[in-house]
N, C-alpha and C positions, 0 to 999 in steps of 0.2 A: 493640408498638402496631400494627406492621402486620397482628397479625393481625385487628384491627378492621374493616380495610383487605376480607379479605375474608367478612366478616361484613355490612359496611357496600355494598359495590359492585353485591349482588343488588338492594338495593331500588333503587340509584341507578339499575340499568339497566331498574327497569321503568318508574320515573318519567321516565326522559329515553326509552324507549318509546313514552309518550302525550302528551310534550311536545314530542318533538322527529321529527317523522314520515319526515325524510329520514335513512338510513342513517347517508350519509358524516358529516353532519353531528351527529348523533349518537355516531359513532364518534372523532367528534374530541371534543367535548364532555367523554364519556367518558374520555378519555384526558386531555384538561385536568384533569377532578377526580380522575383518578389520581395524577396529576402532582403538583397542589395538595396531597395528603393525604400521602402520602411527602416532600414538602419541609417541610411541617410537622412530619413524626415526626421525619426528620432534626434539624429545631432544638429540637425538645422535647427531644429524646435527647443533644443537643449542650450544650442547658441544663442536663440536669439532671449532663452528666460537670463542665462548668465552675462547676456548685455542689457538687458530691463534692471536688473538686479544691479551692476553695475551703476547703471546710470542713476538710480532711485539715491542710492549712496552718496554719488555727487551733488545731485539735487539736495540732498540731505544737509550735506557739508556746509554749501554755498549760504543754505539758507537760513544754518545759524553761527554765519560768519559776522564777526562785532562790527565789520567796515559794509555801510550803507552800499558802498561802488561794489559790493560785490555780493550781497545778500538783496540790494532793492533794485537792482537793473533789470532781471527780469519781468518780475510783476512790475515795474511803472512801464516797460516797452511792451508788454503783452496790453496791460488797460488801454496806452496810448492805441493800441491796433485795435483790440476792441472796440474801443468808444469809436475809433472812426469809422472798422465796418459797418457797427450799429447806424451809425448816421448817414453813409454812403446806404446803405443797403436798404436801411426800416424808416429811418426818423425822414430824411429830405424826400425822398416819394410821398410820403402821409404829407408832410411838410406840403409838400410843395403843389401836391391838389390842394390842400388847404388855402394854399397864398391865392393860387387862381383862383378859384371858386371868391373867393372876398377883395381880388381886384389888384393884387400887389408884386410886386417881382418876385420870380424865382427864388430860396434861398439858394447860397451859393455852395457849388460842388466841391468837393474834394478830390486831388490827385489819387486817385486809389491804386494806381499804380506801384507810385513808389511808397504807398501804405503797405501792399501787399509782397514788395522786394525786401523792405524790411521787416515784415513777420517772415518772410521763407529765408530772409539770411539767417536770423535770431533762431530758426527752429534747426534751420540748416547744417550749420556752423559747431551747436549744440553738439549734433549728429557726429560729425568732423574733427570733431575735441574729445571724445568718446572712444570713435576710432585712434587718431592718437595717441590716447590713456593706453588702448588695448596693445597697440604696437611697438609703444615704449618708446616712443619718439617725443611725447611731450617734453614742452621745453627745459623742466628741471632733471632731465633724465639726461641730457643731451650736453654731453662736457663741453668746456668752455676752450 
């Protein structure tokens, strides 16, 4: 993100150029919203290791929970999206010059549509649930 930092600083310094007409005081300015923009990357970047770290824990949890519904939902709904990219994307094109080239029908296509609706809800959702964790709204938090 810092490199924002100096993408961002050109215009700051011509704006505080024509608003701020003394040097030093400019120079300090300057250097306050340097200041300000680095302490902020710092805690976005600190945010977002203490939500990785977060989530690694739940991942963690899930995946050595004794009940199959809650440790093998992932990996069989990630394979199932897998194997069909792999087969929409690699295998039916090879596939499917193959079939022409020796005379026989197309194999048949996959919705990849609603393949690809449910790997971005599964990763989505994920996301979603994490955020709740963080907010304290998940549902065992949440009196009855």
């Amino acid at each position: 993100m810092l490199e924002i930092l100096g993408l961002v600083l050109p215009g700051i310094t011509k704006v505080l150029d024509k608003v701020i007409p003394d040097s030093n005081a400019r120079a300090a300015a300057q250097e306050q919203i340097t200041a300000a923009l680095i302490a902020q990357d710092a805690a976005v970047q600190a945010a977002i290791a203490e939500q990785a770290k977060a989530q690694t824990a739940i991942n963690l949890a899930e995946a050595q929970h004794s009940s199959m519904f809650v440790a093998g939902w992932r990996p069989f709904v990630g394979w199932v999206c897998g194997l069909g990219c792999a087969y929409a994307f690699l295998l039916k094109p090879l596939l499917g010059t193959a079939f022409v080239a020796a005379g026989w029908t197309m194999p048949p296509a996959i919705d990849t549509a609603e393949m690809i609706g449910l790997l971005t809800g599964m990763l989505g959702f994920g996301g979603l649930r994490t955020i709740e964790k963080f907010g304290g709204v998940e549902r065992s938090t949440v009196s009855k």
